[in-house]
MARBA-3410 file (N, C-alpha, C, O; in Angstrom, 1 decimal):
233
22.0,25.3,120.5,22.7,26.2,119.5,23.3,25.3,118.3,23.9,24.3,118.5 ~ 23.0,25.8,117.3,23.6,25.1,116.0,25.1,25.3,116.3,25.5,26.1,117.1 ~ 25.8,24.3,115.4,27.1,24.0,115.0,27.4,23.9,113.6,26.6,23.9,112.7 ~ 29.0,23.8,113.6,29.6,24.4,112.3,28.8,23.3,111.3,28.5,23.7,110.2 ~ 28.4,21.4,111.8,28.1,20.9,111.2,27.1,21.2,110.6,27.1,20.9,109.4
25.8,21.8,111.2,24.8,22.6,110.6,25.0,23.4,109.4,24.5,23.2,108.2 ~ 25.4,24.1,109.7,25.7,25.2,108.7,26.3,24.7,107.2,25.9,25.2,106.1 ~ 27.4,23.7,107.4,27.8,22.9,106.4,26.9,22.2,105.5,26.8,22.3,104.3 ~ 26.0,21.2,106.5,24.7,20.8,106.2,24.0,21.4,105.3,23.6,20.8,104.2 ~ 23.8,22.7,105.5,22.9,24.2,105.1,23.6,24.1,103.6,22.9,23.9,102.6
24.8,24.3,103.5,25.9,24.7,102.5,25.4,23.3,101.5,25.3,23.4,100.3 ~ 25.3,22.3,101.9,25.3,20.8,100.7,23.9,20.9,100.2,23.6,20.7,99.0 ~ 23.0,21.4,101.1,21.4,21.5,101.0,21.1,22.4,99.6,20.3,22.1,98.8 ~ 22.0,23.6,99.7,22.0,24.0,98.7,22.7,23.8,97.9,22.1,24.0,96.8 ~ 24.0,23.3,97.8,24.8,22.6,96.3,23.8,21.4,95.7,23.5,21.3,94.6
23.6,20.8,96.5,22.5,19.8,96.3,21.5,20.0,94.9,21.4,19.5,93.8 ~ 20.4,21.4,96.2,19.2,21.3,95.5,19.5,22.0,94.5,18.5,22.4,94.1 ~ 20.7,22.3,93.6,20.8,23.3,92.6,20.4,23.1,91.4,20.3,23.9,90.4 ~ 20.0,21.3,91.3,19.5,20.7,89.9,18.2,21.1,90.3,17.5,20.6,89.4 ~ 17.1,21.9,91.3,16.0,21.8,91.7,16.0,23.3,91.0,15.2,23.5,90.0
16.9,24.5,91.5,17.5,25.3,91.0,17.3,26.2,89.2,17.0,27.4,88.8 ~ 17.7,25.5,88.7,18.0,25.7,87.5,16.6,24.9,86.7,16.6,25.0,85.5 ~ 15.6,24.3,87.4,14.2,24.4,86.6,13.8,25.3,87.1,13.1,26.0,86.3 ~ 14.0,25.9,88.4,12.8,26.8,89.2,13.4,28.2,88.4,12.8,28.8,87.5 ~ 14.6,28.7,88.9,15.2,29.7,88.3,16.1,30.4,87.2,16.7,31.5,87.2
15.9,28.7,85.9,16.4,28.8,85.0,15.8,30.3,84.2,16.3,31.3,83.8 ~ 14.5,29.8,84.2,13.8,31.1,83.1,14.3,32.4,83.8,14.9,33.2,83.0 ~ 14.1,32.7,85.1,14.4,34.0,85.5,15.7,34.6,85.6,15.9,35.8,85.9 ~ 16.9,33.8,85.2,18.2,33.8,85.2,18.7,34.4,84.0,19.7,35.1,84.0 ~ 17.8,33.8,82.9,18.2,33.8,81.1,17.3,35.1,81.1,17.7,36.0,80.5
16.1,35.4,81.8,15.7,37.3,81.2,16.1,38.4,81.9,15.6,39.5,81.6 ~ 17.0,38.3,83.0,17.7,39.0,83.7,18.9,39.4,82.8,19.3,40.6,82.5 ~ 19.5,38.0,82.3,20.8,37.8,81.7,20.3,39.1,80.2,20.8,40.2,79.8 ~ 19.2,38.5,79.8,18.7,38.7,78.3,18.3,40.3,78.9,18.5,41.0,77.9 ~ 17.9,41.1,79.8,17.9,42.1,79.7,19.1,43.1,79.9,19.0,44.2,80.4
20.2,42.5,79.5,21.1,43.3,79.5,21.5,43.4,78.3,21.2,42.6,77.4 ~ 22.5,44.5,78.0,22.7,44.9,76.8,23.8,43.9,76.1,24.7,43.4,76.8 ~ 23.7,43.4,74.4,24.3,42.5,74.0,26.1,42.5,74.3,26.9,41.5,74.6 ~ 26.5,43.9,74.0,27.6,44.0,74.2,28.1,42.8,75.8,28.6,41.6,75.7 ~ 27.5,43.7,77.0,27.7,42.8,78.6,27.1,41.4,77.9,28.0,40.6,77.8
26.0,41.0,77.4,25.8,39.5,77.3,27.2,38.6,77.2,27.5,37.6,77.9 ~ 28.0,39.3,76.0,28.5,38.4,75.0,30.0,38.3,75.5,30.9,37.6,74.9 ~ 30.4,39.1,77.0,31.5,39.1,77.9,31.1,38.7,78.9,30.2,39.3,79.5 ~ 31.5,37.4,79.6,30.9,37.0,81.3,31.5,37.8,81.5,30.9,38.8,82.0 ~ 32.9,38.0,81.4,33.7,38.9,82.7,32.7,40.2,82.6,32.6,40.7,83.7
32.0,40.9,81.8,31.4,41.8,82.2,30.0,41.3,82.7,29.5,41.8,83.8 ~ 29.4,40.7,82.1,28.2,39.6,83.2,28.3,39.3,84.6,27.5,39.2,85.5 ~ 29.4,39.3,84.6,29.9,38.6,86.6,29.3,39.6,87.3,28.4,39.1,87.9 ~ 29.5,41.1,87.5,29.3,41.9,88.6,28.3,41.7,88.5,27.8,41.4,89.6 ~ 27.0,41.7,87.3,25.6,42.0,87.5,24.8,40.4,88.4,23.8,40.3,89.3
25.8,39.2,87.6,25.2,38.2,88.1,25.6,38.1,90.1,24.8,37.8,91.0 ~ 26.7,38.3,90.2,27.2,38.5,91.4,26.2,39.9,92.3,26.3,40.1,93.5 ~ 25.7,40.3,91.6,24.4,41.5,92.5,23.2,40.8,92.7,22.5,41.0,93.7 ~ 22.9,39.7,91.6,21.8,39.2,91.4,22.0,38.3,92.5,21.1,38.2,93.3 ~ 22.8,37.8,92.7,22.9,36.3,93.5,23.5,36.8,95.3,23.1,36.2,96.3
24.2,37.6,95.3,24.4,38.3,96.6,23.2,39.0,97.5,22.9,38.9,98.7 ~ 22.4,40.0,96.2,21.2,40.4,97.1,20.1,38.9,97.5,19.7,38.5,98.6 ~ 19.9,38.5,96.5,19.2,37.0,96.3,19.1,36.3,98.4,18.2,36.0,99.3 ~ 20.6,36.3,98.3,21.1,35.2,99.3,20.9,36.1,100.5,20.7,35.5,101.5 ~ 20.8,37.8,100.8,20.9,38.8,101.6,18.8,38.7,102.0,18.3,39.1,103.0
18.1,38.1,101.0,17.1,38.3,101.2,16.8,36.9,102.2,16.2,36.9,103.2 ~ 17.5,35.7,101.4,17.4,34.7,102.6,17.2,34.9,104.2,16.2,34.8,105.0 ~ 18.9,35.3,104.2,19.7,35.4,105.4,18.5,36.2,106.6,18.0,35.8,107.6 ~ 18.4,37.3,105.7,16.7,38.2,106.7,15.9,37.1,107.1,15.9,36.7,108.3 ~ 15.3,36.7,106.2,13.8,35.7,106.4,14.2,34.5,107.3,13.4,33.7,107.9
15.7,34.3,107.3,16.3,32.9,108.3,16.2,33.7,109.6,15.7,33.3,110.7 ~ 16.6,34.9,109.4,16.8,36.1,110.9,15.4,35.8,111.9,15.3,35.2,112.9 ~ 14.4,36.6,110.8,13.6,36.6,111.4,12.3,35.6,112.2,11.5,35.8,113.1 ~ 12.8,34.1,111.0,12.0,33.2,112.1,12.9,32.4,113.2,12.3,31.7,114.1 ~ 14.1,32.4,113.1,14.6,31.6,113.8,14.7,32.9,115.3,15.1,32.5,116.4
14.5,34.1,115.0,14.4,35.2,116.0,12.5,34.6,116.4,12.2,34.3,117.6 ~ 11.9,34.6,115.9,10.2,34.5,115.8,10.0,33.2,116.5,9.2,33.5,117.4 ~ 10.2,32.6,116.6,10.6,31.2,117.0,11.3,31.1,118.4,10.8,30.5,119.3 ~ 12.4,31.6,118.4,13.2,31.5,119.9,12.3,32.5,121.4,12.2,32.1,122.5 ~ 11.6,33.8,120.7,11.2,34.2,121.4,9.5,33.1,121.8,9.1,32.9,123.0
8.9,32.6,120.7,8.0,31.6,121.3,8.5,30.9,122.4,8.1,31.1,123.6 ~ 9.2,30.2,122.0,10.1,28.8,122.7,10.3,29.6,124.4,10.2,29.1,125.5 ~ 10.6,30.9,124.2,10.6,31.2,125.6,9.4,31.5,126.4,9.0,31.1,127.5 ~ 8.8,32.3,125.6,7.1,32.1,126.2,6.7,30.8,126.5,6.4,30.2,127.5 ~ 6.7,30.4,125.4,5.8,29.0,125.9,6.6,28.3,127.2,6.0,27.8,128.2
7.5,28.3,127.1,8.5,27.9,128.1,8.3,26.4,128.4,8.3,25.8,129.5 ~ 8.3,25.8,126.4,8.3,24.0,126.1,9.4,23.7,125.8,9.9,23.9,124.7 ~ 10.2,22.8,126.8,11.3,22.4,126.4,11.6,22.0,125.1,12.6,22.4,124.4 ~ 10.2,20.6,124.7,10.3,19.7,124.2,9.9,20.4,122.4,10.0,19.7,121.3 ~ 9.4,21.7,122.4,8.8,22.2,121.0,9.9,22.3,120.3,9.6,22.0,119.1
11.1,22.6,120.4,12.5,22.8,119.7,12.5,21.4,119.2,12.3,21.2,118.0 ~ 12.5,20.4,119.9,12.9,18.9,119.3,12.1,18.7,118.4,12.6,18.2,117.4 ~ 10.7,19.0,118.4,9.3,18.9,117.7,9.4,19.6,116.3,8.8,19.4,115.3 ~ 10.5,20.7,116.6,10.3,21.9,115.2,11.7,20.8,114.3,11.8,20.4,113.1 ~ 12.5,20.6,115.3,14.1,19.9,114.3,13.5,18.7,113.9,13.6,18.6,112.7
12.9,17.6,114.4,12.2,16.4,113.4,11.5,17.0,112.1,11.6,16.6,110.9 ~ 10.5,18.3,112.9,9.6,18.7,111.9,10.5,19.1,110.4,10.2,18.7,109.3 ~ 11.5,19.9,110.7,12.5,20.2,109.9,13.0,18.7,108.9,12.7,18.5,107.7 ~ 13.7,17.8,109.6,14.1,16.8,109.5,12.5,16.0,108.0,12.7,15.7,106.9 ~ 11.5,16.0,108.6,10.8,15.3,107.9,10.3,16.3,106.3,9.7,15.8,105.4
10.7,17.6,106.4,10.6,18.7,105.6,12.0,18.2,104.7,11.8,18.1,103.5 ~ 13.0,18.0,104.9,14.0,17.7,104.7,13.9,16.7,103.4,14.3,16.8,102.3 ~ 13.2,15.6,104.1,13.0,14.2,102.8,12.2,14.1,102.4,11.9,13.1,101.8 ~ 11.3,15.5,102.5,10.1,15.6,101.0,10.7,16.6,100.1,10.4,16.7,98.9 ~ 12.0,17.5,100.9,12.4,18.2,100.0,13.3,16.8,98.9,13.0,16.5,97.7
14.1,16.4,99.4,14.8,15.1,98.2,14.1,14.6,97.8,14.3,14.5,96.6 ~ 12.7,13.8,98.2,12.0,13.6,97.4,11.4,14.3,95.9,10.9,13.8,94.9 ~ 11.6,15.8,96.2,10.9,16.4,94.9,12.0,17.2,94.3,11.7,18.0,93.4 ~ 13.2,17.0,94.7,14.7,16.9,94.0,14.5,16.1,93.6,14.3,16.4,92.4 ~ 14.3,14.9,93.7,14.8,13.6,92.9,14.0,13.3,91.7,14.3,12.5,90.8
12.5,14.2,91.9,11.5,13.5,91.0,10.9,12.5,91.2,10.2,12.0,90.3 ~ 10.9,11.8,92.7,10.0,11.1,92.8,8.6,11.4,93.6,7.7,10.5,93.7 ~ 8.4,12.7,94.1,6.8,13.0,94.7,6.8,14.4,94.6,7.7,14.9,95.2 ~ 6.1,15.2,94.0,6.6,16.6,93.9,5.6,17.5,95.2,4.9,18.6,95.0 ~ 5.7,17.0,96.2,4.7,17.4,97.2,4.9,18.6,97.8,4.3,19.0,98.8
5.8,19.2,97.2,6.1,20.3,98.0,5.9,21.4,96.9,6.1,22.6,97.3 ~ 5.4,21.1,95.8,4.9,22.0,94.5,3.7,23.1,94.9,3.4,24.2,94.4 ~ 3.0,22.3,96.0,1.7,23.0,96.2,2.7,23.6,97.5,1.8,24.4,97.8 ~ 3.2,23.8,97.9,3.6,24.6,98.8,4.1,26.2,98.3,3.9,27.3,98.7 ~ 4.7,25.7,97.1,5.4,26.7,96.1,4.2,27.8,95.7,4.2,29.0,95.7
2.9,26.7,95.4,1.9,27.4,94.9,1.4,28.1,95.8,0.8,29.1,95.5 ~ 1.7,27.7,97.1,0.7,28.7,98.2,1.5,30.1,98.4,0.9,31.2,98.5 ~ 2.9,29.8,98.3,3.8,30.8,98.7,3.2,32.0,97.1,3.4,33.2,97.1 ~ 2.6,31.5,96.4,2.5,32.5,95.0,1.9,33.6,95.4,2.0,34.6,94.8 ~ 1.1,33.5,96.5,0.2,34.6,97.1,0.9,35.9,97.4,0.6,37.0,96.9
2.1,35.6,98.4,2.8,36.5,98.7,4.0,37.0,97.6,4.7,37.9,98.0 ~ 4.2,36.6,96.4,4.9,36.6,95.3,3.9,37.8,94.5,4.4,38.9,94.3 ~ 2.9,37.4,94.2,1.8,38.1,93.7,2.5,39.7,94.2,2.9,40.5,93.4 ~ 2.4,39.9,95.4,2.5,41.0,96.2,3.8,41.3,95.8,3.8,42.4,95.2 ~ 4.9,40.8,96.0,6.1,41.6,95.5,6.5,41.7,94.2,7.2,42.5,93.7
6.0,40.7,93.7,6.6,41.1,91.9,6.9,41.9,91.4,7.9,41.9,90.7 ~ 5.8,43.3,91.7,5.7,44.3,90.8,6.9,45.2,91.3,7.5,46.0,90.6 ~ 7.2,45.1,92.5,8.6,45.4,92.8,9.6,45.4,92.3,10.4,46.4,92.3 ~ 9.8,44.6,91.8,11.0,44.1,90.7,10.8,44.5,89.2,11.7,44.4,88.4 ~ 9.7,44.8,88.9,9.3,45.3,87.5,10.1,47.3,87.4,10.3,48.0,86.4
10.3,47.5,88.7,10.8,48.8,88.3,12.0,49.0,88.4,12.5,50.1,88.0 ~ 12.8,47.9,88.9,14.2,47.8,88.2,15.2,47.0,86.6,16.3,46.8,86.3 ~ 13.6,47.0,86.0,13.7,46.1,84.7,13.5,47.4,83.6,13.1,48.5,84.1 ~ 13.8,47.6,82.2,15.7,46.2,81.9,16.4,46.8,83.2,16.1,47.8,84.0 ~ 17.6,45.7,83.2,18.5,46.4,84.1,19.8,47.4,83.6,20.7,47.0,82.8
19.7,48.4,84.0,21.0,49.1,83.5,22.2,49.5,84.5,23.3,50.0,84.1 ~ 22.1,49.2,85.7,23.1,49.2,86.3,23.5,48.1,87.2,22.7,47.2,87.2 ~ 24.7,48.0,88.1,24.6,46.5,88.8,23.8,47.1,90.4,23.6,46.3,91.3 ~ 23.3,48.4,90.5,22.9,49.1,91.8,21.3,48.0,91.5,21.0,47.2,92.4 ~ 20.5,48.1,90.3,19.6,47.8,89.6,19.6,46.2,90.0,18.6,45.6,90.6
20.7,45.7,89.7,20.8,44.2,89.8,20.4,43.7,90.7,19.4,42.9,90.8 ~ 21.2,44.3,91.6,21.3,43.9,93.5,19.6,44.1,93.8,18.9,43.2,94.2 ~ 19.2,45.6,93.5,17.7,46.0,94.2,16.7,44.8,93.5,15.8,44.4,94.1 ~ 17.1,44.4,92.1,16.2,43.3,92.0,16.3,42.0,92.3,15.3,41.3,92.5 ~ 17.7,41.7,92.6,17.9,40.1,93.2,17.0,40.5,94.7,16.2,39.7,95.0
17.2,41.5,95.6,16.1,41.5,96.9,15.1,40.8,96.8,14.7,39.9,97.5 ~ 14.7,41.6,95.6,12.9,40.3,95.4,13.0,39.5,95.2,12.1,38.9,95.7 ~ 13.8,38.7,94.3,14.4,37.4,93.9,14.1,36.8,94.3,13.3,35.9,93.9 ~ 14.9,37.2,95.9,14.7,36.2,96.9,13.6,35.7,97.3,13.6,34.5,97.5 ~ 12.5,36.5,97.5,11.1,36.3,97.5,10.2,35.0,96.8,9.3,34.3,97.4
10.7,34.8,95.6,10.0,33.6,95.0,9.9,32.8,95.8,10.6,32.4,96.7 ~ 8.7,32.4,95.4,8.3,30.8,95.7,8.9,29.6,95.7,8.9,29.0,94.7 ~ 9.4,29.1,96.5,10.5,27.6,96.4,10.6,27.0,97.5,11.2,27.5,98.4 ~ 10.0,26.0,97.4,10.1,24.6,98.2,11.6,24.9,98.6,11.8,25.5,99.6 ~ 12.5,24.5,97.9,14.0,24.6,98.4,14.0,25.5,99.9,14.0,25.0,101.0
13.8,27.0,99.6,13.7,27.8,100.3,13.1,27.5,101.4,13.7,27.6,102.5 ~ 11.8,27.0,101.6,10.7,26.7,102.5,11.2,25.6,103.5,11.0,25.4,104.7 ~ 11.8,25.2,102.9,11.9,23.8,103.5,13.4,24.3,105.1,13.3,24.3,106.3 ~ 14.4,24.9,104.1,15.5,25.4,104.7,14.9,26.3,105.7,15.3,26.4,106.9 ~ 13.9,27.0,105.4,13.3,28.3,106.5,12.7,27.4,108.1,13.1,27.6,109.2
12.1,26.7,107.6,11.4,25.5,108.5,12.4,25.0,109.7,12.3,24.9,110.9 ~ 13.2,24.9,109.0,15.2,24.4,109.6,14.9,25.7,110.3,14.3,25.7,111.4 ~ 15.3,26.8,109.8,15.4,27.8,110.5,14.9,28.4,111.8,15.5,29.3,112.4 ~ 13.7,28.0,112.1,12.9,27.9,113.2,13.2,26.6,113.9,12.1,26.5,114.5 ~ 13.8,25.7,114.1,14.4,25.5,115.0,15.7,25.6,115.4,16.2,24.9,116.2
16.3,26.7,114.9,17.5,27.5,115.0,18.3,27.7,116.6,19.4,27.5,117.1 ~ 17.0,28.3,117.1,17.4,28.9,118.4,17.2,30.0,118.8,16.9,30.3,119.9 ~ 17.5,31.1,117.5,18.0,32.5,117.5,18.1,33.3,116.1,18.3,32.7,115.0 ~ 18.0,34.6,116.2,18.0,34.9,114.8,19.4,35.3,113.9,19.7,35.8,112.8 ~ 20.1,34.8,115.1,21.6,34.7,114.9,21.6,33.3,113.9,21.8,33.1,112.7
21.4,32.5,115.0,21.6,30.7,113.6,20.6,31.0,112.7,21.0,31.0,111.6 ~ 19.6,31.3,112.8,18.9,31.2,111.6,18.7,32.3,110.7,17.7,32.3,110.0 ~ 19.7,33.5,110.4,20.4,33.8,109.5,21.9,33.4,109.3,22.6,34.2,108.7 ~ 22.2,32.7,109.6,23.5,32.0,109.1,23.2,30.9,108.7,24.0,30.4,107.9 ~ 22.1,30.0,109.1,21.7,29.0,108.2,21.1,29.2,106.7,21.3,28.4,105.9
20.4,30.0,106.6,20.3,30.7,105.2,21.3,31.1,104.6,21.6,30.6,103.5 ~ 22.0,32.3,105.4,23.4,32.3,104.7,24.1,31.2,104.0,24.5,31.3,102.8 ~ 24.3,30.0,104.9,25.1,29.0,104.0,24.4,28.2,103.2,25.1,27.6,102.4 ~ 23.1,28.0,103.3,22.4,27.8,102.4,22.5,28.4,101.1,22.9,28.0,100.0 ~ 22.1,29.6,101.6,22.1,30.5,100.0,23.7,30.7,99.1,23.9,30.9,97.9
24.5,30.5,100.0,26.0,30.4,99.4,26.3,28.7,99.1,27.4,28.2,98.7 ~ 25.5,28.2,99.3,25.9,26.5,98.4,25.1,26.9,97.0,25.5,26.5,95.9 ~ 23.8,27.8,97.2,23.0,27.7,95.9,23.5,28.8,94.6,23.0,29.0,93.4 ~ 24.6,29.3,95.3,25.5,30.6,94.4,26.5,29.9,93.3,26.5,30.5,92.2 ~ 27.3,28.6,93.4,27.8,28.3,92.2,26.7,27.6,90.9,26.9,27.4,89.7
25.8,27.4,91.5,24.3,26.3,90.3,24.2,28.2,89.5,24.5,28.6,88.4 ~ 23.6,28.7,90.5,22.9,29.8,89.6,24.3,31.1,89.2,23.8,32.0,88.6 ~ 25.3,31.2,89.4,26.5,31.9,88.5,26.4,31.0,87.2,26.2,31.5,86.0 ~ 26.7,29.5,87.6,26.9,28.9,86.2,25.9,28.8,85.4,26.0,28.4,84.2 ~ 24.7,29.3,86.2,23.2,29.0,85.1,23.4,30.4,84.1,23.2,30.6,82.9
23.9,31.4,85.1,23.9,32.6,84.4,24.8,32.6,83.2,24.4,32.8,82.0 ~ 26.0,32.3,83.7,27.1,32.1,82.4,27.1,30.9,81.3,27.6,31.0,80.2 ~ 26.4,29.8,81.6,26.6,28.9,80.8,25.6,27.8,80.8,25.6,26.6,81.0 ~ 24.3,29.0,80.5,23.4,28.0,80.5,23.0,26.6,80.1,22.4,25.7,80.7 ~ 23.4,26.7,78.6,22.7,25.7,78.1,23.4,24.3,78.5,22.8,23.2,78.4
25.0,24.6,79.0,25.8,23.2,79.2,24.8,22.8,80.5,24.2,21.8,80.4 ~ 24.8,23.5,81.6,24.2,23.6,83.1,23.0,22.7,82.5,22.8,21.5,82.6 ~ 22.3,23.8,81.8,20.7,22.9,81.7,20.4,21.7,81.4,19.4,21.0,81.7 ~ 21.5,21.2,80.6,21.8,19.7,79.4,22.1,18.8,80.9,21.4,17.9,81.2 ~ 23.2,19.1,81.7,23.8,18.4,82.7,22.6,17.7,83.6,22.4,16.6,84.0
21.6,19.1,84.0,20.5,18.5,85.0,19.9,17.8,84.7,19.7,17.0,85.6 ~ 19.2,17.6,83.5,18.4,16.3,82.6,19.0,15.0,83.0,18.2,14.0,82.9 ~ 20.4,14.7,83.5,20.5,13.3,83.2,19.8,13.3,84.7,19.9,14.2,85.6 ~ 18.9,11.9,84.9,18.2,11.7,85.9,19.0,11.2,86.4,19.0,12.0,87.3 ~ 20.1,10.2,86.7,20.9,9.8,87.9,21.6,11.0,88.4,22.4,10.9,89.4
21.3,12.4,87.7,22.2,13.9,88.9,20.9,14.0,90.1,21.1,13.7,91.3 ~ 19.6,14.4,89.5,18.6,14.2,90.2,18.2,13.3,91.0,17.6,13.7,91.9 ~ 18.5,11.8,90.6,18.2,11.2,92.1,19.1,11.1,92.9,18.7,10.5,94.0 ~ 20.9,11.5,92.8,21.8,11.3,93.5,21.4,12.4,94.6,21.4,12.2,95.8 ~ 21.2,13.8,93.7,21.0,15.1,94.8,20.3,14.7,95.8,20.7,14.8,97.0
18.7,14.1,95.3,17.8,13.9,95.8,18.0,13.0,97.1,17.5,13.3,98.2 ~ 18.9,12.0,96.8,18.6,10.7,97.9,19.7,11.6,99.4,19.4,11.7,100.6 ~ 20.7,12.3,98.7,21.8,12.8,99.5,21.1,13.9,100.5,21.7,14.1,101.5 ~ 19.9,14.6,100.2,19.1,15.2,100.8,17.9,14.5,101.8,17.4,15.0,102.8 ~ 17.6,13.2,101.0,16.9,12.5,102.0,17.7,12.1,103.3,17.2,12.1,104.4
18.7,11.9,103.0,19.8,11.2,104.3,20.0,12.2,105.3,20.1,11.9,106.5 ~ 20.2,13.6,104.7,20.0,14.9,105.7,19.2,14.9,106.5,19.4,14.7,107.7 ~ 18.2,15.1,105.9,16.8,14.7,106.9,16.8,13.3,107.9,16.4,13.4,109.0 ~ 17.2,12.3,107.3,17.0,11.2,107.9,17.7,11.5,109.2,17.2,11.5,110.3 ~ 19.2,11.7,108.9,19.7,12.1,109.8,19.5,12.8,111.1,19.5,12.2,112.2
19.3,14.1,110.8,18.8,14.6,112.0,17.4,14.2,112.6,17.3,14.3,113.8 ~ 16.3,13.9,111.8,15.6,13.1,112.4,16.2,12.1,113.7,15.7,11.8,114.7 ~ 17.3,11.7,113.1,18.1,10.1,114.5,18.6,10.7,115.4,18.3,10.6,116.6 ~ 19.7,11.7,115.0,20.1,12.7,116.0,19.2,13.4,117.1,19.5,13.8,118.2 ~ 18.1,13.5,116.5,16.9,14.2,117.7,16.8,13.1,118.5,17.3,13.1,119.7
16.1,12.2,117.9,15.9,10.6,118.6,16.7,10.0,119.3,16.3,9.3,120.2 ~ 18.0,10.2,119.1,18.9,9.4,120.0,19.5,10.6,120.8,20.4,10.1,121.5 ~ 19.5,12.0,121.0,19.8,12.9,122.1,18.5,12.5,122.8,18.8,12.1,124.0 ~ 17.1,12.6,122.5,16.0,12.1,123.5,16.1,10.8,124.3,15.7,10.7,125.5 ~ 16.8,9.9,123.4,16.5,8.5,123.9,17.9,8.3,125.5,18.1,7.5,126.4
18.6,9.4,125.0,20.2,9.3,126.0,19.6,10.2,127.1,20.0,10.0,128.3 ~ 18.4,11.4,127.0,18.3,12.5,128.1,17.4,11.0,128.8,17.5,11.1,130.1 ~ 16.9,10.3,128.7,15.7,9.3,129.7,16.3,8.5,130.2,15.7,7.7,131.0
END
């Protein structure tokens, strides 16, 4: 069973990747924003609710997709009735982990083609989201941040991966959940204040600090597996 430390984990993973964030979902942030009426533009405080619909449904779409494999997953683990596949899925996680800082940091972007594979299923929901565009209400907002969630993102993938060795579809919608609530102050502030946000992530020592702080994540529980194995022998 995961622990609070997990979850926490979850929560940095996403404060973290948020300089990953604001290239992936800067554009879609600014024509959400840009589809609202100039008046709401030119007030965050009237911006907030819609951005807060966008980014609550966003993180509600996580939370499901954490539900359902870390539920997808547990029920395996009991079929198969492999002790040792949980440990196999948390390394696997773990080594998902420091390709993800790796392509935070800008040093191997190997998880791009993952993004690209995920486009398939993107393909399919997009048009979804086209019938709540412009947005005129925050009811609008919310039903479009749903699909949101859907994009394509290594970030995402990587954390889902985590999520299947959860246990249950209990941890592995709360590992998304705190996931998706570390990735809520990057993208509020991308909403309200873009261009400072955007200027900030450019300096490459933010990017490789996120980056290396995410490799250590991974590293980590990688040792953690290893040295609970090496104590059960």
């Amino acid at each position: 069973m995961y622990t609070e430390t997990s979850y926490l984990a979850a929560f940095l993973v996403g404060l973290l990747g948020g300089v990953h964030c604001v290239g992936m979902c800067g554009g879609i942030v600014g024509a959400l924003s840009f589809g609202l009426s100039e008046d709401i533009r030119q007030q965050p405080r009237r911006m907030l609710p819609y951005l807060l619909a966008y980014n609550l449904a966003r993180i509600s779409s996580y939370t499901v997709a954490g539900a359902l494999l870390g539920g997808i997953s547990a029920l395996a683990l009991q079929l198969l009735a492999i002790n040792q596949l949980q440990q196999a899925l948390l390394v696997f996680a773990g080594i998902f982990m420091v390709l993800l800082g790796l392509y935070v940091g800008g040093w191997w972007p190997v998880l791009l083609r993952l993004e690209q594979a995920g486009g398939v299923i993107w393909r399919r929901v997009e048009p979804l989201g086209r019938r709540f565009l412009p947005v005129r209400s925050v009811l609008h907002a919310f039903l479009l941040g749903l699909v949101w969630g859907w994009l394509p993102c290594g970030l995402v993938y990587s954390v889902l991966i985590w999520a299947m060795a959860s246990g249950g579809p209990l941890e592995g919608g709360l590992l998304l959940l705190s996931f998706g609530l570390g990735t809520l102050p990057n993208l509020l502030a991308m909403g309200l204040f873009a261009a400072t946000l955007s200027r900030w992530v450019r300096y490459p020592w933010v990017r490789w600090t996120a980056g290396g702080l995410i490799i250590l994540f991974g590293l980590s529980q990688i040792l953690q597996v290893w040295s609970s194995s090496v104590a059960a022998q």
